[in-house]
Backbone bond lengths (Angstrom), bond angles and torsions (degrees), N, CA, C in turn:
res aa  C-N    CA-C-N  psi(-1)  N-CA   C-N-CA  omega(-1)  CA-C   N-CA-C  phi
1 X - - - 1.465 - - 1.531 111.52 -
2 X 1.156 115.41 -58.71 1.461 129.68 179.06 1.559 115.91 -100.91
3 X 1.133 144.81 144.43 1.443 154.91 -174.96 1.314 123.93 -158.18
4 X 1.113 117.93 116.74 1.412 133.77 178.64 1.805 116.41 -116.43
5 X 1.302 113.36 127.31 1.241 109.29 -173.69 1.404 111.16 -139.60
6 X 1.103 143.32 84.52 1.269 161.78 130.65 1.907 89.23 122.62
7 X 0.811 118.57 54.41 1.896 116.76 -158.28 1.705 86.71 -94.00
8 X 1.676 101.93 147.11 1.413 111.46 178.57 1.441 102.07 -161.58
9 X 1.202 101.86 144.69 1.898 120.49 -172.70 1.007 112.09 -122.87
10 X 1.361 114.46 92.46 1.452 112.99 174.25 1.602 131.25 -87.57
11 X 1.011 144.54 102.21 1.806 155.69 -172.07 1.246 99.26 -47.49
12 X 1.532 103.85 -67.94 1.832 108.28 -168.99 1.392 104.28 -128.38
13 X 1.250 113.07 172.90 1.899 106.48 170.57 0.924 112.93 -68.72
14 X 1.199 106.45 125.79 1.268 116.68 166.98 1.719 117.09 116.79
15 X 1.428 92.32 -33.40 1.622 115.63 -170.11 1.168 122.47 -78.39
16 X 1.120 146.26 118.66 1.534 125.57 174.74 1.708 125.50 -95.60
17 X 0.908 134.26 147.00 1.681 127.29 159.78 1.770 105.43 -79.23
18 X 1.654 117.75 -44.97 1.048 140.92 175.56 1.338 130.20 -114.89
19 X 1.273 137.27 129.83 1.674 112.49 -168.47 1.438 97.79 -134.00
20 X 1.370 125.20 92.07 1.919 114.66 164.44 1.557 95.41 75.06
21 X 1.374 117.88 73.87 1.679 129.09 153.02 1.137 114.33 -104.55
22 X 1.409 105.16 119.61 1.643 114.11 172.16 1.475 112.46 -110.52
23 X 0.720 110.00 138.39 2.322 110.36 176.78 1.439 112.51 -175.75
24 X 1.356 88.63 164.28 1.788 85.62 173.64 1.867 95.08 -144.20
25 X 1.093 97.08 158.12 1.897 106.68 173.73 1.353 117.37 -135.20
26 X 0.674 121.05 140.61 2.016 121.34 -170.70 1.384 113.47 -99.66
27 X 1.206 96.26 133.98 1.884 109.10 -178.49 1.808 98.66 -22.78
28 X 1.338 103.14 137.47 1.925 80.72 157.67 1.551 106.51 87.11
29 X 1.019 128.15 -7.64 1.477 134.86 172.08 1.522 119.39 -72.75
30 X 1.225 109.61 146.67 1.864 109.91 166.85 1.861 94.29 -123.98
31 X 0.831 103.00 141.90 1.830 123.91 -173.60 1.064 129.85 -132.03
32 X 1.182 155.34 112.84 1.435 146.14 -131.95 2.219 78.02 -142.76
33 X 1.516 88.84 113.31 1.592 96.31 165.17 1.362 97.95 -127.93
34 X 2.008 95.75 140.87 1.305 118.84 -126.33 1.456 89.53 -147.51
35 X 1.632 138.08 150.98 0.907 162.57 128.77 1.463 126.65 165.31
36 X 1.677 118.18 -165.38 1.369 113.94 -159.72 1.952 91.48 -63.39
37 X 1.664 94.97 173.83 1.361 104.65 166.71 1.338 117.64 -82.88
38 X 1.838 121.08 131.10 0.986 123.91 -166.30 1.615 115.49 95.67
39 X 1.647 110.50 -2.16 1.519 110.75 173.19 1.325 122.10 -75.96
40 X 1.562 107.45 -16.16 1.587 101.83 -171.34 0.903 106.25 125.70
41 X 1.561 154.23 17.96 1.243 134.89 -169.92 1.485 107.03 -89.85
42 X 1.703 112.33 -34.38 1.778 117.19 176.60 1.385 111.12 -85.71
43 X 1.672 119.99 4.73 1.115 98.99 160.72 1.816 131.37 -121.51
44 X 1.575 84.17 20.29 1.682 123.87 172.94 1.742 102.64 -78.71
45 X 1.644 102.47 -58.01 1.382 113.49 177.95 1.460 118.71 -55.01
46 X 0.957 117.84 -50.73 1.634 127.34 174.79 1.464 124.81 -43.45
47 X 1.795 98.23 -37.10 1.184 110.73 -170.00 1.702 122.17 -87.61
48 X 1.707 102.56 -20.70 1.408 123.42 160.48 1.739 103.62 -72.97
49 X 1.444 123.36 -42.15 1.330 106.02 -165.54 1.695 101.01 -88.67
50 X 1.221 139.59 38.47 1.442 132.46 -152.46 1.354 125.52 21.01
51 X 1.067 139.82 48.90 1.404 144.35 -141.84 1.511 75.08 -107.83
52 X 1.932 98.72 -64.23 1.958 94.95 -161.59 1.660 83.33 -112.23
53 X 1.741 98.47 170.99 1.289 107.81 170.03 1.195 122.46 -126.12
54 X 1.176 134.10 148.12 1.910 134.66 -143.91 1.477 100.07 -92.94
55 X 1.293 118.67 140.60 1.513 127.78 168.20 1.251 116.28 -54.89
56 X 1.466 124.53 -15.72 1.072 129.48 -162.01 1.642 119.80 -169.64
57 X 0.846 121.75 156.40 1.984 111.66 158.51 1.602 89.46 91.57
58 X 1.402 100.04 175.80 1.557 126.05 -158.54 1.555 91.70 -123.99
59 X 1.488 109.04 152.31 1.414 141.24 -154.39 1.040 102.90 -144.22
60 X 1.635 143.72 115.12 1.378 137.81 170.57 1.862 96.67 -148.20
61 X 1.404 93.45 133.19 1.205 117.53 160.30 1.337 121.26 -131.30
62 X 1.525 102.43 131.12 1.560 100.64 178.73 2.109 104.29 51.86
63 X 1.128 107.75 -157.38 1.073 86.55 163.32 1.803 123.56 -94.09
64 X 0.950 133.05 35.32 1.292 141.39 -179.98 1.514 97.12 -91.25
65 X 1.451 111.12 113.79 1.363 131.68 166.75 2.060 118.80 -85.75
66 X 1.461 116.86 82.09 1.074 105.69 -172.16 1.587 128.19 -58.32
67 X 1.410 111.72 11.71 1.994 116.93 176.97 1.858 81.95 -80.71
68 X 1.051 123.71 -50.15 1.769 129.42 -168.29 1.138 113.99 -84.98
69 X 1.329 140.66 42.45 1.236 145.51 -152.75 1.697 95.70 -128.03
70 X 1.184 108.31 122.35 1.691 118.55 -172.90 1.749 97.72 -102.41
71 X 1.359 113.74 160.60 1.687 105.37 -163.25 1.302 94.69 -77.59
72 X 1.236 137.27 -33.17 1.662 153.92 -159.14 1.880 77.19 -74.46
73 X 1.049 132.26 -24.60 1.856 107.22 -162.92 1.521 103.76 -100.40
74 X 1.615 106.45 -32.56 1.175 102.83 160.66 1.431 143.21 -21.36
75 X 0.869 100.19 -59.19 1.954 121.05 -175.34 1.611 81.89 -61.90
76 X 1.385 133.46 -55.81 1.191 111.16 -146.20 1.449 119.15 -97.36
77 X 1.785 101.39 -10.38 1.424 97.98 140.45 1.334 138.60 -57.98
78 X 1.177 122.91 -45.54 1.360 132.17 171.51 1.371 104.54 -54.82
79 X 1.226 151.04 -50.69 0.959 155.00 155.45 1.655 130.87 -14.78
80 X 1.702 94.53 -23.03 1.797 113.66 172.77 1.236 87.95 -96.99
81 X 1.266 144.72 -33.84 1.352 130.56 -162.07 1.580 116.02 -93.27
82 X 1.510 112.47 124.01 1.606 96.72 150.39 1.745 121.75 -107.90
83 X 1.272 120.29 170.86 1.414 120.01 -171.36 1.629 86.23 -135.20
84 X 1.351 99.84 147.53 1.813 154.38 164.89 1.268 85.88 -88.83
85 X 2.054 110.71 122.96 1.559 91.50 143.08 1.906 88.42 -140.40
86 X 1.829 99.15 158.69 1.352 122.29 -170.58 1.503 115.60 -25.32
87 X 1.937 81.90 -47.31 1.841 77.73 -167.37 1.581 107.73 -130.58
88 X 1.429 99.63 32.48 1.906 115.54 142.73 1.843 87.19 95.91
89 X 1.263 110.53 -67.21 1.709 96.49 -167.11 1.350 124.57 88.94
90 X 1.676 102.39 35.51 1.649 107.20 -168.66 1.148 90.45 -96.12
91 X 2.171 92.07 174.82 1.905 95.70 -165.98 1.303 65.98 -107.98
92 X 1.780 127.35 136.10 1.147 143.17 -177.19 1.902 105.94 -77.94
93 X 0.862 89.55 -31.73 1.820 110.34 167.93 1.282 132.23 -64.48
94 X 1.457 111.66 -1.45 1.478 134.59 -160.06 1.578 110.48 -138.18
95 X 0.967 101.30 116.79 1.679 105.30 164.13 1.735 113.52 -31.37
96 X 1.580 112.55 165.00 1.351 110.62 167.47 1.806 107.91 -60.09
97 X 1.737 102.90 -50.01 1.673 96.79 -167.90 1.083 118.05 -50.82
98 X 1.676 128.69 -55.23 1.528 131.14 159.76 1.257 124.63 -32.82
99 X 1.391 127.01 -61.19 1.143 107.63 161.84 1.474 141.50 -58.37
100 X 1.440 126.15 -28.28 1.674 122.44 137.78 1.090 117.05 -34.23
101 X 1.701 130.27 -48.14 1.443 113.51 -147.01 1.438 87.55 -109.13
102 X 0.820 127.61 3.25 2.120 117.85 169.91 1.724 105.85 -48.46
103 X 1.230 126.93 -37.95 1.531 126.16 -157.30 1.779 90.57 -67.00
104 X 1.323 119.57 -45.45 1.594 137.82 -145.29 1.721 76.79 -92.19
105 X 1.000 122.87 -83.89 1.559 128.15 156.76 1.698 92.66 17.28
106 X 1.072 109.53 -107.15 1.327 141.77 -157.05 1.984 94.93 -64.80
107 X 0.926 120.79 4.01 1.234 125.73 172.94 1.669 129.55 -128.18
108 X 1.715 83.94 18.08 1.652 92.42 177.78 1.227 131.19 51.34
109 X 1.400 112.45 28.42 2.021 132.24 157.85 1.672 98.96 -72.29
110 X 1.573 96.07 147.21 1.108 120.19 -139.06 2.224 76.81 -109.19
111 X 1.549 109.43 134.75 1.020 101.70 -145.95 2.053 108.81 -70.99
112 X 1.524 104.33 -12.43 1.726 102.11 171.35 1.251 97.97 -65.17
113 X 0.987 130.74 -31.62 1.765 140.57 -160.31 1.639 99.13 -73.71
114 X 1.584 111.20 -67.04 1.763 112.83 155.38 1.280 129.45 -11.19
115 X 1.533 115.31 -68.80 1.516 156.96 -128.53 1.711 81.29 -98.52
116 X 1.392 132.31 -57.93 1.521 139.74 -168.05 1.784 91.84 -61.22
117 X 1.621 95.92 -74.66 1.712 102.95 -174.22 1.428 130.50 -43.45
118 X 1.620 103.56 -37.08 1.679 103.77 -178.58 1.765 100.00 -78.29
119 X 1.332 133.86 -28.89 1.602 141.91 -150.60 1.929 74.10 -82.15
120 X 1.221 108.26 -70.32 2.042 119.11 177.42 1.931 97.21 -26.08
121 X 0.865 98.70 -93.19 1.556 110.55 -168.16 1.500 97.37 -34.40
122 X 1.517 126.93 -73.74 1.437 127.06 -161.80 1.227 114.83 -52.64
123 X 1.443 124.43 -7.30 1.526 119.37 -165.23 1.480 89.23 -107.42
124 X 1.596 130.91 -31.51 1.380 125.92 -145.97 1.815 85.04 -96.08
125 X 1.264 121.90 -10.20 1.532 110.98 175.48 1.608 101.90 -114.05
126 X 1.408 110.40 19.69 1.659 96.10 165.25 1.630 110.83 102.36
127 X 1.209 114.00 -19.39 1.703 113.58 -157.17 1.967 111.05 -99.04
128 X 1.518 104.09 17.42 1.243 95.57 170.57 1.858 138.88 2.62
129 X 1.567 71.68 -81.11 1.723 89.86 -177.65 1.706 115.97 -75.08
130 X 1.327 137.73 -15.09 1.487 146.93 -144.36 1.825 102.14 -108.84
131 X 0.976 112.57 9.31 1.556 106.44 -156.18 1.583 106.57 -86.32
132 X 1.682 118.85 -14.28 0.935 132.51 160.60 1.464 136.06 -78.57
133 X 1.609 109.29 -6.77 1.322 131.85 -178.85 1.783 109.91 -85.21
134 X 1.881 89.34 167.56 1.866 83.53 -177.16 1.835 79.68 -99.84
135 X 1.487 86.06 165.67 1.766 114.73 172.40 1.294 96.42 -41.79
136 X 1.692 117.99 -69.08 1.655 113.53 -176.72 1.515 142.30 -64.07
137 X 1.252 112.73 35.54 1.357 142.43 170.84 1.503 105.46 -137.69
138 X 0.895 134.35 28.98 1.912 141.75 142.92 1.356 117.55 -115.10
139 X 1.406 96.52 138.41 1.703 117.60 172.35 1.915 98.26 -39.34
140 X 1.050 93.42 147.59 1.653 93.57 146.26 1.417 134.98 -53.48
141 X 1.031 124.80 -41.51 1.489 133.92 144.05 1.366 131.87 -43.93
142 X 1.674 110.27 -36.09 1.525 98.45 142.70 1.027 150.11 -100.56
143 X 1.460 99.74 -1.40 1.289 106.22 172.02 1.846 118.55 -59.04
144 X 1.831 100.56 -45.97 1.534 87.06 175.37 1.643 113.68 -86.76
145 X 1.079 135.71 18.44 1.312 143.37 100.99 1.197 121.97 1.11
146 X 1.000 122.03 -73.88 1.391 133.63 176.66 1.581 109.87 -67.63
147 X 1.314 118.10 -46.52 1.335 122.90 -176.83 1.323 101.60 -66.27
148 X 0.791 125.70 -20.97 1.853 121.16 178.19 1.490 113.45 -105.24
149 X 1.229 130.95 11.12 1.164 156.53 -137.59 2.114 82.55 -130.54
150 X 1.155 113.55 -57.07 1.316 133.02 -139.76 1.701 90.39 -109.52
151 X 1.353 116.64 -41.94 1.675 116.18 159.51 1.437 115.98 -47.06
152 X 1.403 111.05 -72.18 1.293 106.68 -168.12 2.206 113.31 -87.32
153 X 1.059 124.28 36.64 1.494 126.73 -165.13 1.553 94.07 -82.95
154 X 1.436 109.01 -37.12 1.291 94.83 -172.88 1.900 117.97 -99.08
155 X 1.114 111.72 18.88 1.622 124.78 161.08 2.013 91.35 82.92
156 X 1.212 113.88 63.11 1.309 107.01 176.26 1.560 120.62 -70.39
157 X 1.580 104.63 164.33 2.097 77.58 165.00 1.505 96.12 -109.28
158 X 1.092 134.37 12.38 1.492 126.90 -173.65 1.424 104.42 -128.72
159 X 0.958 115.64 119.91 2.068 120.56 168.93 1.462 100.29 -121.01
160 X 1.811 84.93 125.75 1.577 69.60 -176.71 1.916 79.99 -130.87
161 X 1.454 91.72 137.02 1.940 120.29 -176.13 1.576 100.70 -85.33
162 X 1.451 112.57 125.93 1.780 101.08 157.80 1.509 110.82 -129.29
163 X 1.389 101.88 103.46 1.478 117.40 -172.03 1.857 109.94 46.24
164 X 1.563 108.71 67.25 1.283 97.26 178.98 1.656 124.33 -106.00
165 X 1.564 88.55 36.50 1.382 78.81 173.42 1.873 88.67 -151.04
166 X 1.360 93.73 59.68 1.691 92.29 179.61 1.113 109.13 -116.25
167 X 1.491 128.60 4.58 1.240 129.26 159.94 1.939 124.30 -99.81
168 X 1.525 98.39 1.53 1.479 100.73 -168.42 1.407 107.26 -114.67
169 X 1.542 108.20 -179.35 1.731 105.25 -158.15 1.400 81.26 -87.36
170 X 1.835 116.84 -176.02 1.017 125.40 -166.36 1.997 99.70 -96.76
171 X 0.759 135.78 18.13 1.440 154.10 169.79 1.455 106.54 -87.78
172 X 1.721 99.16 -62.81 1.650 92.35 176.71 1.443 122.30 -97.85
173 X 1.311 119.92 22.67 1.483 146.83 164.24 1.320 95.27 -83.18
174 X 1.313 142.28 -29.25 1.326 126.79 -158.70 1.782 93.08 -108.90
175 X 1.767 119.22 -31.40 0.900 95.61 -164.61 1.894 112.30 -92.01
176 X 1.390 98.24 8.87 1.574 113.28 153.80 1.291 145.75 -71.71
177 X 1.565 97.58 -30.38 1.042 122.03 174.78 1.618 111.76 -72.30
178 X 1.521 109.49 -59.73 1.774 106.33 159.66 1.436 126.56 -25.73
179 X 1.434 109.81 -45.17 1.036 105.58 -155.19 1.836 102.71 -86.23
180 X 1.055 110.99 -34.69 1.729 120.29 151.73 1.879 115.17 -43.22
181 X 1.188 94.23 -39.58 1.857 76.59 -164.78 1.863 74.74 -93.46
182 X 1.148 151.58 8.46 1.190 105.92 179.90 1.813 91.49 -108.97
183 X 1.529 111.90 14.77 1.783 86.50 165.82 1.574 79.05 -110.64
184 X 0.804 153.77 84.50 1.333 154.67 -178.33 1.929 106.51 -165.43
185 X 1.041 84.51 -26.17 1.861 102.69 172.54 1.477 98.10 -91.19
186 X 1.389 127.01 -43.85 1.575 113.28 -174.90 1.677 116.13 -77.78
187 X 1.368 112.17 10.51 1.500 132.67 167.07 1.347 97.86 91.67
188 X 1.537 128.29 50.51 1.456 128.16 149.72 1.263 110.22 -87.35
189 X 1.742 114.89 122.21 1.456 107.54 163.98 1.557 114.36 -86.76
190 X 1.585 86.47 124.73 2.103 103.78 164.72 1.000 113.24 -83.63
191 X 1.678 122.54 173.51 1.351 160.04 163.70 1.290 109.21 -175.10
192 X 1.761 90.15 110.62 1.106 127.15 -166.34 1.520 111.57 -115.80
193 X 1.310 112.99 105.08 1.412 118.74 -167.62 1.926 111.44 -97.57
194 X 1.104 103.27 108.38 1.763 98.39 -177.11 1.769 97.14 -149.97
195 X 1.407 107.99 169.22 1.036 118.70 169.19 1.612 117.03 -127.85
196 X 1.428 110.15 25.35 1.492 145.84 167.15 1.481 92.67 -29.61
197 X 1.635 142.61 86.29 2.016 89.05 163.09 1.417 101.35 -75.62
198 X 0.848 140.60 -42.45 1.723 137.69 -173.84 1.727 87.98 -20.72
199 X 0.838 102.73 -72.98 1.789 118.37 -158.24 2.064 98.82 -54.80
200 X 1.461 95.38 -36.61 1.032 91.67 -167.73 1.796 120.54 -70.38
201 X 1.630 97.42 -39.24 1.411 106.62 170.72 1.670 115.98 -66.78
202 X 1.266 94.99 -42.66 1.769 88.34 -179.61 1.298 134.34 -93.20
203 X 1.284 104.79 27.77 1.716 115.77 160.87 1.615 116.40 -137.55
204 X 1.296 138.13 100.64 1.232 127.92 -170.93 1.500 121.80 -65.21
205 X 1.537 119.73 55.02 1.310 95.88 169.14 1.384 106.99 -93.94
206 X 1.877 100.89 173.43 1.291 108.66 162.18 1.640 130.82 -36.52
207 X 1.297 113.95 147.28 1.891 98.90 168.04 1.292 99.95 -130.08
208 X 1.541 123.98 173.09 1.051 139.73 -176.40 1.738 86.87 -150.94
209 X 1.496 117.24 118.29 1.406 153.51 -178.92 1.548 116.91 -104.07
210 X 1.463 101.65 120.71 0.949 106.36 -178.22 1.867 110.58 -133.46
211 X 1.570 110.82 142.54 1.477 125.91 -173.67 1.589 105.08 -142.43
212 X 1.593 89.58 113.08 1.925 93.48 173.01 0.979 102.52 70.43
213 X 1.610 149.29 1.00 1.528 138.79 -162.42 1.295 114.03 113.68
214 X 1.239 106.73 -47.71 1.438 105.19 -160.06 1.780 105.06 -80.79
215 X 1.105 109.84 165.80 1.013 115.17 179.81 1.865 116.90 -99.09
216 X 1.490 120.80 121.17 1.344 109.14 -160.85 1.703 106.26 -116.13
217 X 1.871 114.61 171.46 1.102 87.66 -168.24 1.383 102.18 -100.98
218 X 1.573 113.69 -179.07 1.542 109.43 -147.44 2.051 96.73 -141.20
219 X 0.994 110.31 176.24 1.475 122.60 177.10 1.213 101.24 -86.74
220 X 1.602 139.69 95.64 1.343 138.36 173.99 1.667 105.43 -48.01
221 X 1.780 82.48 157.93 1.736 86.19 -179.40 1.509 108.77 -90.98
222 X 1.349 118.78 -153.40 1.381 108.44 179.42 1.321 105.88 -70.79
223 X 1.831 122.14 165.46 1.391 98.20 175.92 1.810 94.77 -104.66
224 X 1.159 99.29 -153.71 2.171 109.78 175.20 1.457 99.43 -69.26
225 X 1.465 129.53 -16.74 1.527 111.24 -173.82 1.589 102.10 -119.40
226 X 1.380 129.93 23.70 1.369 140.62 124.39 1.495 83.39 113.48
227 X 1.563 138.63 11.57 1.655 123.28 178.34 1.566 107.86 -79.76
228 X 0.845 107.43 -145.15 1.469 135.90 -154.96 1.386 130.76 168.27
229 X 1.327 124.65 120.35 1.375 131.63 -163.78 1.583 106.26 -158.37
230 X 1.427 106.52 145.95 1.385 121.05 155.41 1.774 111.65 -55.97
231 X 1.443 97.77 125.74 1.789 88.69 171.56 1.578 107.91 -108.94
232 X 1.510 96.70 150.19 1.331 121.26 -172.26 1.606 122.45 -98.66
233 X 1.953 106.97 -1.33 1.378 115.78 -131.43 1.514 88.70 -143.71
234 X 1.034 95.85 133.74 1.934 102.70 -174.48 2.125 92.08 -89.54
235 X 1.674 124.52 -3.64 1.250 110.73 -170.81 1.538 109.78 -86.78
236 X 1.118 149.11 103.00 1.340 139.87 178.48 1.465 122.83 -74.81
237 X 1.420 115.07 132.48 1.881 108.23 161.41 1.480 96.37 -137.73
């Protein structure tokens, strides 16, 4: 699903954000990317969602090769992807439903087509009744509620989380987290960037670790046949 091959982001000369990441992640994966603050994890994310583009190294999704990427394909990559962000990114000016349906909005869905997807999403994160409300009359907890509400509206296969539960208590950290592994059960692959350990110990997914940029190696999580091992291998599944 995801592929990284010697990819590096450099800020200034000399400098890196990223320096020589290699990995791979498999369709269908949940991923917990992990290290100190300031290691790189939002500028790992960026580089999967085309936000930024790498000084160097190879980019493959699915089969979408980002060196061959025409600006017209863009959009429609992004278009598989939704993004988690920390502190939600609502238009405070906008109802909850509008702000769900901006992605579809902005993607030329036809508005019964909208009207099905945002009613889909709002019920599968809890918000039935709220869709008529502004952002600033929800808990924090629903608010990124809503932001994940508005990630996945348009049926992505990639969600990608950046620290979205680093502003909430650990109650509604958990009940965010559910709601991630259960589109993650309908075969959405995550990457989920936190420095949670709570989160980190009590869910065994894979991680991919990162220090200074680089990417380091880490204590695998459990795998599908319930072991456990030291990894030796910068390739993840």
């Amino acid at each position: 699903m995801i592929s990284f091959q010697n990819v590096s982001l450099e800020y200034r000369l000399g400098k890196y954000a990223l320096e020589n990441l290699s990995f791979d992640l498999k369709s269908g994966s949940f991923t917990f990317l992990t290290g100190h603050s300031g290691a790189g994890k939002s500028s790992l994310l960026q580089l999967i969602a085309r936000l930024t583009r790498p000084t160097s190294g190879d980019i493959q999704i699915g089969n979408i090769i980002y060196s061959e990427l025409g600006v017209r394909q863009e959009r429609a990559l992004r278009q598989q992807m939704g993004i988690v962000f920390q502190d939600n990114q609502l238009l405070h000016d906008r109802n909850v439903f509008d702000n769900i349906a901006l992605p579809l909005i902005i993607g030329g869905y036809q508005f019964d087509d909208i009207k099905l997807r945002v009613n889909a999403a709002l019920a599968k994160v809890g918000l039935e009744q709220r869709g008529s409300e502004k952002p600033i009359n929800l808990s924090g907890g629903e608010q990124q509620r809503v932001g994940i509400a508005r990630a996945v509206v348009a049926r992505p296969k990639l969600l990608l989380a950046d620290e979205p539960t680093g502003n909430l208590d650990s109650e509604i950290s958990q009940e965010i987290m559910q709601l991630l592994k259960h589109f993650n059960a309908s075969g959405v692959t995550v990457v989920f960037a936190t420095h949670d350990e709570h989160l980190l110990q009590t869910y065994p997914f894979q991680r991919l670790t990162l220090s200074n940029g680089q990417l380091v190696n880490d204590e695998s999580t459990q795998s599908a046949h319930g072991s456990r091992k030291r990894s030796s291998t910068r390739k993840v599944y």
